[in-house]
C-alpha positions as CSV (number, residue, x, y, z in Angstrom):
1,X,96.4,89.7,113.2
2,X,96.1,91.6,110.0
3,X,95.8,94.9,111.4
4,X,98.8,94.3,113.7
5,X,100.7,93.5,110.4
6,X,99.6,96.5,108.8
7,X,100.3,98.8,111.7
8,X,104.1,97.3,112.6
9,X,104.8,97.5,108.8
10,X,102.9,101.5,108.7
11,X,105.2,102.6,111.5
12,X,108.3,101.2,110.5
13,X,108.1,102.8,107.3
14,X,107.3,106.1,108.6
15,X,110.3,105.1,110.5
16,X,112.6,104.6,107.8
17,X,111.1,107.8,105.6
18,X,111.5,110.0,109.0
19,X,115.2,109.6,108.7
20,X,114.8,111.8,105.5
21,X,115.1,115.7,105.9
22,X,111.2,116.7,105.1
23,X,110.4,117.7,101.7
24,X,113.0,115.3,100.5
25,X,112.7,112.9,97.4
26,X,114.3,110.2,96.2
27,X,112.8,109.2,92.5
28,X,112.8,105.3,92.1
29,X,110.7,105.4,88.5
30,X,111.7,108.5,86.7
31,X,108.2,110.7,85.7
32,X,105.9,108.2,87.9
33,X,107.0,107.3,91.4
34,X,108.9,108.6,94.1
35,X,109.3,108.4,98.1
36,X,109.0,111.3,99.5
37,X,109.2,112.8,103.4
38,X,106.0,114.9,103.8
39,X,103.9,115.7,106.9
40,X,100.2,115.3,106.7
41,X,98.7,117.4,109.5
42,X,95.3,117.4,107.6
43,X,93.0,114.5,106.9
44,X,93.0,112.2,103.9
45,X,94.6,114.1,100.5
46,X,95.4,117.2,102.5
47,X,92.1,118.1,103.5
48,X,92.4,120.7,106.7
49,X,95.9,120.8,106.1
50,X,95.8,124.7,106.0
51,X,93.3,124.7,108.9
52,X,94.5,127.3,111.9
53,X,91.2,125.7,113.9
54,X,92.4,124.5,117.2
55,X,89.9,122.0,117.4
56,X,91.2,120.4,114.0
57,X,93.6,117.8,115.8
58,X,90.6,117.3,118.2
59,X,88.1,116.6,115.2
60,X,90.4,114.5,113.1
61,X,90.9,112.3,116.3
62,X,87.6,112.3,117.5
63,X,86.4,111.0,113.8
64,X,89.1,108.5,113.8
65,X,88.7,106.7,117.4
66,X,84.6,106.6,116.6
67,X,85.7,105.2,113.2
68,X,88.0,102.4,115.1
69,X,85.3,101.9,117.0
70,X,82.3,101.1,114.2
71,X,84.6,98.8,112.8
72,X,86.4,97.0,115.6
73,X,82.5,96.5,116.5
74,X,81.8,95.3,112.3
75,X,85.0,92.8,113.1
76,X,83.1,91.1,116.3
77,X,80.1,91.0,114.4
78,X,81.3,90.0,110.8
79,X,84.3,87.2,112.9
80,X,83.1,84.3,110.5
81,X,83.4,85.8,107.4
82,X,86.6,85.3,106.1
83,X,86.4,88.5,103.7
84,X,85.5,90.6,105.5
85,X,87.5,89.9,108.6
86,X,90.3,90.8,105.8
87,X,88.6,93.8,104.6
88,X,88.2,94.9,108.4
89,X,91.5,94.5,109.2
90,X,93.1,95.8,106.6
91,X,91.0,99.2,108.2
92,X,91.6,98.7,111.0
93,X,95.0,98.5,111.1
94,X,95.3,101.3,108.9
95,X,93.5,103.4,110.8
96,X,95.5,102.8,113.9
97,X,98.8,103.6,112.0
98,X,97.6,107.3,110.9
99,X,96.1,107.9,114.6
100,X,99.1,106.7,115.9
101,X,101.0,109.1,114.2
102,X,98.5,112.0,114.6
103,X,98.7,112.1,118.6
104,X,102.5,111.0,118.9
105,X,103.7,113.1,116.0
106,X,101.0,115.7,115.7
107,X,100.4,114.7,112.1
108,X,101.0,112.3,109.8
109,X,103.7,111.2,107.5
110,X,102.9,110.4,104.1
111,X,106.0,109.0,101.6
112,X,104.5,107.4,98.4
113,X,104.3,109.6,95.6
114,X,103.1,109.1,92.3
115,X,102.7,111.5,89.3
116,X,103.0,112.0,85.5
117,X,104.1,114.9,84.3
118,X,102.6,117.7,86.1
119,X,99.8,115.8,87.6
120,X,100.6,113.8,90.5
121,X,98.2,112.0,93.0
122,X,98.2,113.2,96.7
123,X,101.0,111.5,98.4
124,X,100.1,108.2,100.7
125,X,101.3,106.2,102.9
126,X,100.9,102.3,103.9
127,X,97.9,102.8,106.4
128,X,96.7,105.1,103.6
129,X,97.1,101.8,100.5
130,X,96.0,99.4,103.6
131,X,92.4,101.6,104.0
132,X,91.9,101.5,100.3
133,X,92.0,98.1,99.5
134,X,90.1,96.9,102.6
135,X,86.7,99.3,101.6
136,X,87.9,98.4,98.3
137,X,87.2,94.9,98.6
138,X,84.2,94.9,101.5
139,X,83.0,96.9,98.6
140,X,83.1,94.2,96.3
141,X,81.8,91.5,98.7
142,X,78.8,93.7,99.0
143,X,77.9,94.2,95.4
144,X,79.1,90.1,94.7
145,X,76.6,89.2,97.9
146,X,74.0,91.2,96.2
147,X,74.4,90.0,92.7
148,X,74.2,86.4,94.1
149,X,70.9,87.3,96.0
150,X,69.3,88.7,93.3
151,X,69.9,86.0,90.8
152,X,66.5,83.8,89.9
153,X,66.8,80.6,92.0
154,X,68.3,77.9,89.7
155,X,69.8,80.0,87.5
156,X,73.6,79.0,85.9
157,X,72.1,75.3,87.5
158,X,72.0,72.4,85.2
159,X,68.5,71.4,84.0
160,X,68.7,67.5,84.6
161,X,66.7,67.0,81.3
């Protein structure tokens, strides 16, 4: 369900950004954030993006359907764990959003910009944020799993004396 949420909400705003001439801007935080209409034909940040290699497309897709596939198969396995069923999804559905986009538009559209001054961060989009925070936080359910395993039995447990 989470990954359907984050794929309808992807595309629709692609959707709405689309209806933007490319290259356009519209600054909603003067010197930090704007929307912008950019097409992404590379990988994440812009990698490839310059790439004349016609099997580009075919690598980028490739990577991305086995990628759908180790973690629709991390879902089934994980389905109990409330966490990372989150975390997976949130993947998931991200994932599906910028392949989506890749074999119906032949690239990507990325709209979130955000900068300061002359440094700016590589613009995203929702798929992008929704990949992020689900390694972000299987991430942290590993290392909190861990730290809990590692701790001495009966440690932080009251004594009973």
């Amino acid at each position: 369900m989470i990954a359907l949420v984050v794929f309808v909400l992807d595309q629709l705003t692609k959707g709405w950004i689309q209806r933007m001439p490319s290259y356009d801007s519209i600054t909603v935080i003067p010197h930090f954030f704007s929307l912008v209409h950019l097409e992404n034909s590379g990988a994440a940040f812009g990698i490839l993006q310059n790439s004349t290699s016609p099997w580009k497309v075919l690598l980028l897709v490739g990577f991305s359907l086995l990628a759908l596939i180790v973690v629709f198969a991390m879902i089934w396995r994980n389905r109990n764990n409330l966490l990372t069923s989150i975390s997976l999804g949130l993947i998931f559905g991200g994932a599906c959003g910028n392949l989506f986009d890749r074999l119906v538009r032949g690239s990507v559209v990325d709209f979130l910009l955000f900068y300061v001054r002359q440094w700016e961060w590589p613009a995203f989009n929702v798929a992008d944020s929704a990949i992020v925070i689900g390694a972000s936080l299987l991430v942290w359910e590993i290392l909190s799993t861990r730290q809990q395993e590692n701790q001495p039995a009966g440690l932080g447990a009251s004594s009973g004396n």
